[in-house]
N, C-alpha and C positions, 0 to 999 in steps of 0.2 A: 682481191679482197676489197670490200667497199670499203667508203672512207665513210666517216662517221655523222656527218652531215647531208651526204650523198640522201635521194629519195630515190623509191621506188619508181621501174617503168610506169609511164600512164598506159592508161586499159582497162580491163576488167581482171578484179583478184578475185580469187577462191582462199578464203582463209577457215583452217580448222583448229580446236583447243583441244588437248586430251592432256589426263591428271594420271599419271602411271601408263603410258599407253593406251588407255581406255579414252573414244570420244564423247564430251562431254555435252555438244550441241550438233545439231546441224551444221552443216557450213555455211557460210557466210559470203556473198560473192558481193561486190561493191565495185564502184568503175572511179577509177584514181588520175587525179592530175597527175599533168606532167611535173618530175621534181618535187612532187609531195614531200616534203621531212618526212624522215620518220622519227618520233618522236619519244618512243620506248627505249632509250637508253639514255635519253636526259630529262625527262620529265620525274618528277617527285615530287611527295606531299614538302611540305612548307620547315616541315621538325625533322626534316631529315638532312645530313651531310654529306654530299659525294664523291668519291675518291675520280679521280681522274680517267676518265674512259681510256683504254688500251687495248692497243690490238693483239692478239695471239696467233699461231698458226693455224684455226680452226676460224676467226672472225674478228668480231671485239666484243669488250666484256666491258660493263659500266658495275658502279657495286654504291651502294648507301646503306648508313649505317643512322635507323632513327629512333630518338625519342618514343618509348613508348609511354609514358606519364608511370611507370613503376621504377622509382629507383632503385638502380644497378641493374636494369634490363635494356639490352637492344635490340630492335628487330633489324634484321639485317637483311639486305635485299640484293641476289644479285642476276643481272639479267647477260647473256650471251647469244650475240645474231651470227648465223651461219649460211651459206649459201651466198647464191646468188640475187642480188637486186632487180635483175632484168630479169628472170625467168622462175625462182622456185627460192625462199629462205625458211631460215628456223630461228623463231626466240624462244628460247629456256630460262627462263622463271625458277630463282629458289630463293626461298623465305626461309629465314633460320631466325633462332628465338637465343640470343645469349645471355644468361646471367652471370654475376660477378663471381669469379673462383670456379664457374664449372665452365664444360666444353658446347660450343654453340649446339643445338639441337632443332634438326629439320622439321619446319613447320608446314613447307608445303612446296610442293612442285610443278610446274605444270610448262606445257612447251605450245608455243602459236605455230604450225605451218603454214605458210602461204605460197601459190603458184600461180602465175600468171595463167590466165585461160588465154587472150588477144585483146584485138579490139573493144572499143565499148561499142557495139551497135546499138543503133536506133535512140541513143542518146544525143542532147542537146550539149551546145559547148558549156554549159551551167551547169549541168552533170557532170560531165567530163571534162573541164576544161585545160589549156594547154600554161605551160607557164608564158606570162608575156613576157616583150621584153624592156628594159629600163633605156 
């Protein structure tokens, strides 16, 4: 299981979105430093709270719970990476909508695949470049 700080292999990814299954775009292929962060489970808007990132036996699960400017409404966000860092992961995405006295209600779902393809060819170390070291 990666550790929560951990980045992705450097190389070239293929990342895909799909909302129920269904793909939403194209894929997406980009050429990644070595030790990139990955940033999707601690990144949030500024009105939001975060509960402590933890791990499961599927990955880790980060979760915020923000402001939406209606009071007694939260939007609740929680995101869970699976997989592997070196070779193929999955982030899942769920947006839930809670108001005060009823049960939170799913707003919206959606899952990132990504898979290492290799090497970045024919790219410059500015493209792809390596982590240095300190």
């Amino acid at each position: 299981m990666p550790a929560v700080g951990q980045g992705q292999r450097a190389g070239l990814w293929e990342t895909r979105v799909s909302i129920a299954g269904a793909a939403q775009v194209a894929p997406v292929r980009s050429c990644v430093a070595a030790d990139a962060p990955l940033h999707s489970l601690s990144l949030w808007p500024a009105n939001c709270t975060a509960a402590k990132v933890r791990k499961t036996t599927a990955g880790i699960v980060s979760r915020v719970e923000c402001e939406n400017g209606q009071p007694g409404t939260l939007l609740i966000i929680q995101r869970e990476l699976s997989g592997d860092l070196a070779r193929q992961y999955r982030l899942s995405t769920e947006t839930l909508v809670a108001r005060a006295g009823m049960q939170a209600e799913l707003a919206q779902s959606f899952d990132t695949t990504s898979r290492y393809l290799g090497p970045c060819q024919g790219t410059t170390a500015k493209r792809c470049p390596t982590k240095k070291s300190t």
